[in-house]
N, C-alpha and C positions, 0 to 999 in steps of 0.2 A: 655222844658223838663217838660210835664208832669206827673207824678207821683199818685196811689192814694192809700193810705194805713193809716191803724189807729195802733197807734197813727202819725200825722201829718210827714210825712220825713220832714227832712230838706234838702235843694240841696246847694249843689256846684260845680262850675266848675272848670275845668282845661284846659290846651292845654297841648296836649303832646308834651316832647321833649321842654318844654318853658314856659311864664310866657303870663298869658294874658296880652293882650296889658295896657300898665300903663298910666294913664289919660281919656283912652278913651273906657273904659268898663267901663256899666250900667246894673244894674238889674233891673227887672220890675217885677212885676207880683209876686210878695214872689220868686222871683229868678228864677222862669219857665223861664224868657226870659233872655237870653244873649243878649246886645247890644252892635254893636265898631261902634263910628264912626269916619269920615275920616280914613277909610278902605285901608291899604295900601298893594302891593305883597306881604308883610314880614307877614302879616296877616294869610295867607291861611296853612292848617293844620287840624289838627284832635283835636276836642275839645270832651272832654267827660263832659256828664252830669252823675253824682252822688247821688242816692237819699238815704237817710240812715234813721232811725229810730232804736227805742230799740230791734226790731226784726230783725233787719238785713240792707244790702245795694242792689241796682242795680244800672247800668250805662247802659249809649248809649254813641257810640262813633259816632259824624257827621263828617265828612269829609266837610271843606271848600275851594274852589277851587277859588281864586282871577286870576279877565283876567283882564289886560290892554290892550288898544290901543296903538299902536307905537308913543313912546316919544323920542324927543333927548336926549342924553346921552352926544354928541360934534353935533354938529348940522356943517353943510359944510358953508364953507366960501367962500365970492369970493378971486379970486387970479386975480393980475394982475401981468404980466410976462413981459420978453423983449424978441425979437429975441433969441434962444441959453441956457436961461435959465430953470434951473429944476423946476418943482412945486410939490407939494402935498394937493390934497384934501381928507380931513379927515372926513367921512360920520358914525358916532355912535349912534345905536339907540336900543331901548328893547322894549319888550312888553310881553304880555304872550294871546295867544303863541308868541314865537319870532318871529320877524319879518326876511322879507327877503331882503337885501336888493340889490337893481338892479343901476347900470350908465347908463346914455346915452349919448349922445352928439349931442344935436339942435336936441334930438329926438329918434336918433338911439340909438341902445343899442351894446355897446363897451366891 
């Protein structure tokens, strides 16, 4: 969030709709740089920067977009079964974008 105007703004940020991440927000730079680390989905959102001085305010709003790779959520388990018995396998998982998720059996898809 750069800014340039006299006398000096001061910045701060927000998230809107919520509270910047707690522990893991850094400022840098006299508060130009917003930093999260260990960036989680719950992360992603619209942050505004705000620069204010005695003459007045502007903002930007960024748009943040968090993707993960498909993670288990219940990951599938073996099952051993007898002749005649029921089974259930339970296959949960997310991502962003979501994932899709497919069976198959020895290959083929069921």
């Amino acid at each position: 969030c750069f800014c340039f105007s006299r006398p000096t703004p001061v910045i701060r940020w927000i998230k809107e709709g919520g509270e910047l991440p707690a522990n893991r927000t850094f400022f840098e730079n006299f508060k130009k740089t917003l930093k999260i680390i260990d960036v989680s989905e719950a992360d992603s959102g619209n942050y505004k920067c705000i620069a204010r001085n005695a003459l007045g305010s502007v903002h930007h709003v960024i748009s943040v977009t968090v993707k993960a790779a498909p993670y288990w959520i219940t990951a599938p388990r073996n099952l051993v079964l007898s002749p005649g018995e029921d089974g259930t396998l339970i296959c949960r998982a997310n991502g962003n974008p979501k994932p899709s998720i497919s069976w198959l059996a020895n290959g083929v898809p069921i």
